[in-house]
C-alpha positions in Angstrom: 139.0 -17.9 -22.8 138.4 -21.6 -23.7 135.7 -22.1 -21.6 134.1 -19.2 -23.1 134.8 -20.2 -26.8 133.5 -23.9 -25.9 130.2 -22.5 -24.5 129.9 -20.7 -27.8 130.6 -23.6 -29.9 128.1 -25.7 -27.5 125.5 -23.6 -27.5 125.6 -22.7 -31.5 125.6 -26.6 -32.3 122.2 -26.6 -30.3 120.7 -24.3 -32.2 121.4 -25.8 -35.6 120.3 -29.3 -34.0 117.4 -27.6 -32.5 116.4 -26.4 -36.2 117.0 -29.2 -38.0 114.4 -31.0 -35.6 112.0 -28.9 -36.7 112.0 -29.1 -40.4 111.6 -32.1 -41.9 110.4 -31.1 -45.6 108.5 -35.0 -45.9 106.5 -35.2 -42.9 105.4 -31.7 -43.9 104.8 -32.2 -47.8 103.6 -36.4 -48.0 100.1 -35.9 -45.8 98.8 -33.2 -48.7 99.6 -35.4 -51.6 99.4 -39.1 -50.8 95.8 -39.7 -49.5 94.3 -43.1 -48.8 91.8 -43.2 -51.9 89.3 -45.9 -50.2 87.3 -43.1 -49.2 88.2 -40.4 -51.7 85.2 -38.7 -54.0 86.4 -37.5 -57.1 84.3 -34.9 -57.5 86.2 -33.1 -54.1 89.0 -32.9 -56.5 87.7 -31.4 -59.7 88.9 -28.2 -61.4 91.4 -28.1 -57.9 94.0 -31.1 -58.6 94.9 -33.9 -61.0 94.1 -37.5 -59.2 97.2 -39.9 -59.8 95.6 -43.5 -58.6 97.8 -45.9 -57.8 96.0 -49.5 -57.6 97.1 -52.9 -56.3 95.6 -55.6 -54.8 98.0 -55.6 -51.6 100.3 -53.0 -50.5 103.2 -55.9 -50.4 102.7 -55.7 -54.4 106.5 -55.7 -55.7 104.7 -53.3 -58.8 103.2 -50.9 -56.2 106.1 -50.6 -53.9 108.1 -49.3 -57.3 105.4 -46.8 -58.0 105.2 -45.2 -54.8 109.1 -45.0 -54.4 109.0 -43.6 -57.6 106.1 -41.0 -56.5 107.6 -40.2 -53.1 111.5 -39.5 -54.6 110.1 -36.4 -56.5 107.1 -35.3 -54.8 107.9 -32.2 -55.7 107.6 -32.3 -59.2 103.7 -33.6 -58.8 103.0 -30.7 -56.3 104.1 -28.6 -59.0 101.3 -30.0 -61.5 98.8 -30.0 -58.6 98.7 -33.6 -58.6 97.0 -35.4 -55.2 98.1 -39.4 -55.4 95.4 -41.8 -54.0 96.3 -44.9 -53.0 93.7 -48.0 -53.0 95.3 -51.4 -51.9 92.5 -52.9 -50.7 90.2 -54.6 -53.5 87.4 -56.2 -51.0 86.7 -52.9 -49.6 85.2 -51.7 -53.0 85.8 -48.2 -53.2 84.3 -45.5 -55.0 87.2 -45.2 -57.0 87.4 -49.1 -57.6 84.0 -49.4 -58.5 84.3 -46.5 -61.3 87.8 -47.5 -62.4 88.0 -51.3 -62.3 91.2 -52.0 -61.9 92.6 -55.5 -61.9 96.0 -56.1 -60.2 98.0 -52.9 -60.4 97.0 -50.2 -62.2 98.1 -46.5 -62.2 95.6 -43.9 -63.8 96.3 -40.3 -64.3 92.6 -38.1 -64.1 92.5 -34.4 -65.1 91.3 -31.8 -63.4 88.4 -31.9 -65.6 87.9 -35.2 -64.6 88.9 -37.1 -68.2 91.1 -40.1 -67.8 94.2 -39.4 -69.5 95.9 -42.2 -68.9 96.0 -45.9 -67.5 99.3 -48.0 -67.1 99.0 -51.6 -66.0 103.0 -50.9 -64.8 104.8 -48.1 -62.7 106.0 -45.2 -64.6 108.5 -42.6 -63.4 107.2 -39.3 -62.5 109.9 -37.6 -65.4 107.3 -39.7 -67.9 103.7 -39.0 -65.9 104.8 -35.0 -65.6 105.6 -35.4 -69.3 102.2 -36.6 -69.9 100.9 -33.8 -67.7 102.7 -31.2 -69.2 100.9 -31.8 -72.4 97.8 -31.5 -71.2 95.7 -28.4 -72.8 95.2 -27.0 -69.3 98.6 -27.7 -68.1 99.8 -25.8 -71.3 97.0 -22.9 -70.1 99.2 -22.9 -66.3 102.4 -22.6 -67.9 101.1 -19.4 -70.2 99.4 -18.1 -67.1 102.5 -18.4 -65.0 104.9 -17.3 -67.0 102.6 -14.4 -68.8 102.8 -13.2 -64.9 106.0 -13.9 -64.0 
């Protein structure tokens, strides 16, 4: 009787190990949201997401570091306002987005899906004050009607 009821315990802890190896929810969820923005086109994004550009001129920048940890805690509240972060750190590359935007040092701006700048922050900002700024956004306000004249 114990050997059976250690088999059972054995082979039930391998199968919660065996599914917690297969789900981890960041490996799955940061590839579709933060994108290198070196090579990104704008225009791919319009009337589909809301660009979130994160600019520094090195990826060691103290400012940058902040604003991606703050990005990456609650990822899920950007996915929610169909918001794609790009990331340039490299200013001697001269990106698209570097060239339009002209950054200097670290810079985080917030485009539309319209493709209007909305916003342009020469310092991190939590994502409870950039969803803020989202949220009152004419078409965000549209979403929320939409979603909830569905739901």
């Amino acid at each position: 009787m114990n050997r059976l009821l250690a088999f059972v315990f054995v082979m039930f802890s391998a199968s919660i190990a065996i599914a917690q190896d297969d789900s981890d929810p960041t490996e799955a969820f940061q590839p579709e949201i933060i994108l290198s923005g070196e090579t990104a086109v704008l225009n791919d994004f319009l009337w589909i997401k809301r660009p979130l550009i994160v600019f520094a001129d090195s990826p060691a920048d103290p400012r940058y570091t902040q604003q991606m940890k703050y990005l990456t805690d609650r990822l899920e509240d950007l996915e929610k306002r169909d918001v794609v972060v790009l990331t340039d750190t490299d200013p001697s590359a001269q990106s698209a987005l570097r060239k339009k935007l002209r950054p200097r040092g670290f810079m985080l701006v917030l485009i539309g899906k319209d493709g209007t700048i909305y916003l342009r922050k020469p310092l991190p900002w939590d994502v409870r004050e950039i969803t803020r700024t989202i949220d009152k956004l004419p078409m965000r306000q549209q979403e929320i009607r939409d979603q909830t004249g569905a739901s």
